[in-house]
C-alpha positions in Angstrom: 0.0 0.0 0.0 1.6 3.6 -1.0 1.9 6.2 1.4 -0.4 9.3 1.9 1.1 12.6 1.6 -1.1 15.2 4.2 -0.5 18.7 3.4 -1.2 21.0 5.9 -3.0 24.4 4.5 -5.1 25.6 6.7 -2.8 28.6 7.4 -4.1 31.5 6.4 -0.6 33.1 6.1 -0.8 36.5 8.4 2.8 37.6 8.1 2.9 36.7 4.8 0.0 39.1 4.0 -2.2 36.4 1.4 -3.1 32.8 0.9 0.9 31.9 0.5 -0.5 28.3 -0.4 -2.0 29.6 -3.8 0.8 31.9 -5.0 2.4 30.8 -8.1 6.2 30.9 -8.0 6.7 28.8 -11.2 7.3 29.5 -14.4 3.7 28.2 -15.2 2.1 29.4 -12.4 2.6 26.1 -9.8 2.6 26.6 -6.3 5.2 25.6 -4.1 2.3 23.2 -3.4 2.9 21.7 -7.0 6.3 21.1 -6.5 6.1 19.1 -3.2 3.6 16.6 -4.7 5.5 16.0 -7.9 8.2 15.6 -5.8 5.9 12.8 -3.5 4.2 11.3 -6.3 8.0 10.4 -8.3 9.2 8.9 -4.5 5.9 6.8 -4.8 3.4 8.1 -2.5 -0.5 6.9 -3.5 -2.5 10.0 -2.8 -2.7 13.9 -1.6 -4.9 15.3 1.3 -4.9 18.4 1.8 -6.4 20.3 5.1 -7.8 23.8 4.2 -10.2 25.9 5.4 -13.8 26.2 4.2 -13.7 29.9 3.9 -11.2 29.3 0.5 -12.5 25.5 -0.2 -13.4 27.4 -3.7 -10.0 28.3 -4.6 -8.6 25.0 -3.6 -10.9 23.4 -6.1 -10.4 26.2 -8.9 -6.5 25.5 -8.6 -5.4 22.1 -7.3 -8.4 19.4 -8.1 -8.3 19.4 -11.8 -4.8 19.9 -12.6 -3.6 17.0 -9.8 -6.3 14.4 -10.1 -5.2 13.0 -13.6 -1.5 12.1 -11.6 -2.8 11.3 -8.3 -6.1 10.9 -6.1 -6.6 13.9 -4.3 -9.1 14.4 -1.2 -9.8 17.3 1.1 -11.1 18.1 4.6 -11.2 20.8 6.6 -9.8 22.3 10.0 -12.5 24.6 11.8 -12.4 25.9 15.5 -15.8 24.0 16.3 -14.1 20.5 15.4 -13.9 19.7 18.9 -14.5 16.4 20.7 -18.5 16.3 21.7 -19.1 17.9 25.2 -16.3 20.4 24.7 -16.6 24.6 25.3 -15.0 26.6 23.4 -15.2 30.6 23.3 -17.2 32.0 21.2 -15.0 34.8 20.7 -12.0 32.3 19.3 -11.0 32.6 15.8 -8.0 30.9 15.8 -7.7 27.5 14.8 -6.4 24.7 17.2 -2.4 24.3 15.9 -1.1 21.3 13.5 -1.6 18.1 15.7 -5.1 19.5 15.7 -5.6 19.8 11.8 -3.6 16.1 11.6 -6.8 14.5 12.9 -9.4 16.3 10.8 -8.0 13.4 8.2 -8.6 10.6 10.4 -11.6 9.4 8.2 -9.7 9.3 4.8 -6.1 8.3 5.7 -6.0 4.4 6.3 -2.3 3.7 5.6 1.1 5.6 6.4 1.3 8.8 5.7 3.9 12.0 5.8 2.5 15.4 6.8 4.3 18.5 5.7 3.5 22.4 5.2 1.6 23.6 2.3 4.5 26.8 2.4 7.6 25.0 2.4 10.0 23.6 -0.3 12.0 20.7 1.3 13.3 18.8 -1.9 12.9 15.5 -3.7 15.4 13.7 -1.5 13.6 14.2 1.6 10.1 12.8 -0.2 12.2 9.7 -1.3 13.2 9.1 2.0 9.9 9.7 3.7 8.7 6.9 1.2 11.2 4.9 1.4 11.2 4.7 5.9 7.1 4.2 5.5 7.4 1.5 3.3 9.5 -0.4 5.0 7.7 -0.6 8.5 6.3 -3.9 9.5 3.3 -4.5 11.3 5.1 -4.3 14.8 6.1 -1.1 14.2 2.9 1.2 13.8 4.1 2.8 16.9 7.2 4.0 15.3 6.9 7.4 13.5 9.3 9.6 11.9 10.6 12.9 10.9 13.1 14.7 8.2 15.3 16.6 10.8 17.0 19.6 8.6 20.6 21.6 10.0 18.9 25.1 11.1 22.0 26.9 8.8 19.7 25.7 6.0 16.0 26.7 7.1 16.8 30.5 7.3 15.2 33.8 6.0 16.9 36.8 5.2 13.9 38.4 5.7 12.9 38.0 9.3 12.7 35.8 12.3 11.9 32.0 11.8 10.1 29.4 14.4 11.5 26.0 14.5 11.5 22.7 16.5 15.2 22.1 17.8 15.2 18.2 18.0 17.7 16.2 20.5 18.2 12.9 19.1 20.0 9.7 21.1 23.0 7.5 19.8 20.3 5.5 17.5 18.9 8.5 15.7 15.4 8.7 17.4 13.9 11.5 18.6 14.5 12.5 22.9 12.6 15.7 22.4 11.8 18.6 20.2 11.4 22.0 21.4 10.1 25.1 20.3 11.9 27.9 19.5 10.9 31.6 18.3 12.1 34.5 17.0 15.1 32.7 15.5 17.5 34.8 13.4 21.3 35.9 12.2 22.9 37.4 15.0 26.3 38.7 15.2 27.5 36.3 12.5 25.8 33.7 14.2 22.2 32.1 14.3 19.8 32.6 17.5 16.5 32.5 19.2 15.6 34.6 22.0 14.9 32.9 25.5 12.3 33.3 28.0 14.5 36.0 29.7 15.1 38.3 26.3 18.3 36.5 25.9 20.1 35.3 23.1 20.9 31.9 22.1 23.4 31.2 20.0 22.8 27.4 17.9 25.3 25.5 15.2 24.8 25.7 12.1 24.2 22.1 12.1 21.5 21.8 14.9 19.0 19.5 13.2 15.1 21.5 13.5 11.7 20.4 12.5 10.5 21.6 9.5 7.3 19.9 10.0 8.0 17.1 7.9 6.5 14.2 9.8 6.1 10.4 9.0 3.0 8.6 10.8 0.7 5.4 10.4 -2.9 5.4 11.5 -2.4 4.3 15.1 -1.3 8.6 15.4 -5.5 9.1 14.9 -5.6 7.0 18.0 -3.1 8.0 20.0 -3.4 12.0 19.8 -7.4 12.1 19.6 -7.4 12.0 23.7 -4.6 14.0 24.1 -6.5 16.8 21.9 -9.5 16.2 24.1 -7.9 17.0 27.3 -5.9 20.0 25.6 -9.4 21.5 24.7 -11.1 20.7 28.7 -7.7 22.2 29.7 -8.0 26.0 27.3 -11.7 26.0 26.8 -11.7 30.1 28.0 -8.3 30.6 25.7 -8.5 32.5 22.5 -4.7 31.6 21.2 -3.2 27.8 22.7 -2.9 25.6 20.1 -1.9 21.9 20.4 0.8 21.7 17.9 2.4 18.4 16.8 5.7 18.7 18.9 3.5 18.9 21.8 1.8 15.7 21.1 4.8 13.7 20.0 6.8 14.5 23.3 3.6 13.0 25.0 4.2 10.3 23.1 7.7 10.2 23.6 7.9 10.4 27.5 4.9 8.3 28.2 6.8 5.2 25.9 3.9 5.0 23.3 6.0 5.4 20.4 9.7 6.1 19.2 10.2 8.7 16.5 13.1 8.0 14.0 15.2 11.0 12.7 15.6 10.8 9.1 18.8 13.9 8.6 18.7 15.8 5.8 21.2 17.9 4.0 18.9 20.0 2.0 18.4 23.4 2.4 15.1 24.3 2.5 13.0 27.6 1.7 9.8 29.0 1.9 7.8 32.2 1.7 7.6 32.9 5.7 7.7 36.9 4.7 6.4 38.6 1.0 10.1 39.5 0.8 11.2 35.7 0.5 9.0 35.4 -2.7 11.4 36.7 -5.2 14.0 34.1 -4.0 11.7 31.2 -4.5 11.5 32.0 -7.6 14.9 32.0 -8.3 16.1 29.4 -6.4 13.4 27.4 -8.4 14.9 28.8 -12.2 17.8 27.1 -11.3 16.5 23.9 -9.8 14.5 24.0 -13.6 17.8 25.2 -15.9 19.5 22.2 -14.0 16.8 19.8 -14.9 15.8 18.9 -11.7 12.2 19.9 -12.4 10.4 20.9 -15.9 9.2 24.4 -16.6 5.6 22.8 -17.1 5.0 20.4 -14.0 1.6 19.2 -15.1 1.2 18.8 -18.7 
């Protein structure tokens, strides 16, 4: 059975200033969207979910459905604030949504087999799909409690543009994930690369400290183990207007409590994405090249 790839676009891109997930930075108007699931469907995955919101559902269809269906099944569901566990109160005044582990389970009624979860807003290169595909096909079935995730050096993930959030991982001497923690306001700093502590304080991290990029590898037994955490998380911020129960939260959880191992798949590719309006010009350049080189075609979906 081929993997799933889950997009998550439910974002609604606030520093960016539009729907970042629609904006053409091809030569032929694709999305960086486009480029991850050519990249997904030439490692071998079987099918694309995506998770949007309702309020753009429309422009989802309009550019994605009829271009991607003739080269691989594609499905959609949605992440709203009232997708709650039954009993649960929620503000009425909240209008943001509940974080990414949240969205991950809006797709526990079409996802059945492994599946890789990723940002709609990020490039992260072919190798990484390939070996994404590669780690979820070869699990057994003893090992649906052992996840994954493409660990990137932070050096690579950077905009010039502004500061960056990512998930510093701690791995142990077999290569799976201890922890991931979440770190903000990353940025260059005196020749260096930082995040500001709790204190105001600078950080300084290598170059080569591996970071979540959200690039996650799951099977189905995730549905079942997050569903009560997320049902707790709710009981536990039902007055709060901001928490969300993001997937680094969940997977220490998981971690701590023994109920799965996470496997850190390092990657040496540099990633980029269009965090700030500013980064959009690069994108497309860095994806010229990736085109004159042959890597890609100028027309991914002919």
């Amino acid at each position: 059975m081929k993997p799933t790839l889950l997009v998550l676009a439910a974002g609604m891109g606030s520093r960016y200033g539009s729907l970042k997930q629609i904006d053409p930075v091809g030569p032929s108007g694709e999305t960086i969207i486009d480029y991850s699931i050519y990249d997904a469907i030439r490692a071998g995955f079987g099918k694309v979910v995506f998770i949007i919101r309702k309020s753009f559902e429309q422009d989802f269809k309009d550019i994605f459905i009829s271009k991607l269906q003739p080269h691989i099944p594609v499905e959609y569901v949605f992440q709203e604030i009232d997708k709650v566990p039954a009993g649960s109160v929620v503000s009425p005044e909240r209008t943001k949504p509940w974080g990414t582990a949240h969205a991950i389970l809006m797709a526990k009624d079409v996802i059945n087999e492994p599946f890789a979860v990723i940002n709609g807003d990020d490039f992260y290169g072919s190798g990484a799909f390939q070996t994404m595909a590669d780690y979820l096909n070869s699990l057994t079935t003893e090992q649906q409690t052992q996840y994954s995730l493409v660990g990137y050096q932070v050096g690579n993930t950077m905009s010039e543009h502004g500061t960056v959030s990512r998930g510093v991982c701690l791995a142990d001497e077999n290569e799976f994930l201890k922890s991931v923690t979440e770190r903000t306001n990353i940025q260059y700093k005196n020749g260096g690369i930082a995040y500001t502590d709790s204190d105001g304080a600078f950080v300084f991290l290598k170059p080569d400290t591996l970071v979540s990029m959200n690039f996650w590898g799951f099977t189905p037994d995730y549905f079942m183990q997050t569903e009560p955490m997320f049902s707790d998380f709710v009981k536990a911020n039902s007055d709060s207007l901001k928490a969300e129960f993001y997937i680094p939260t969940a997977i220490d959880n998981l971690i701590n409590s023994s109920q799965a191992k996470v496997k850190v798949l390092k990657s040496n590719a540099r990633w980029f994405g269009v965090t700030y309006k500013e980064d959009k010009p690069i994108v497309i350049e860095k994806l010229a090249q990736l085109i004159k080189t042959g890597i890609y075609p100028a027309q991914l979906w002919k």
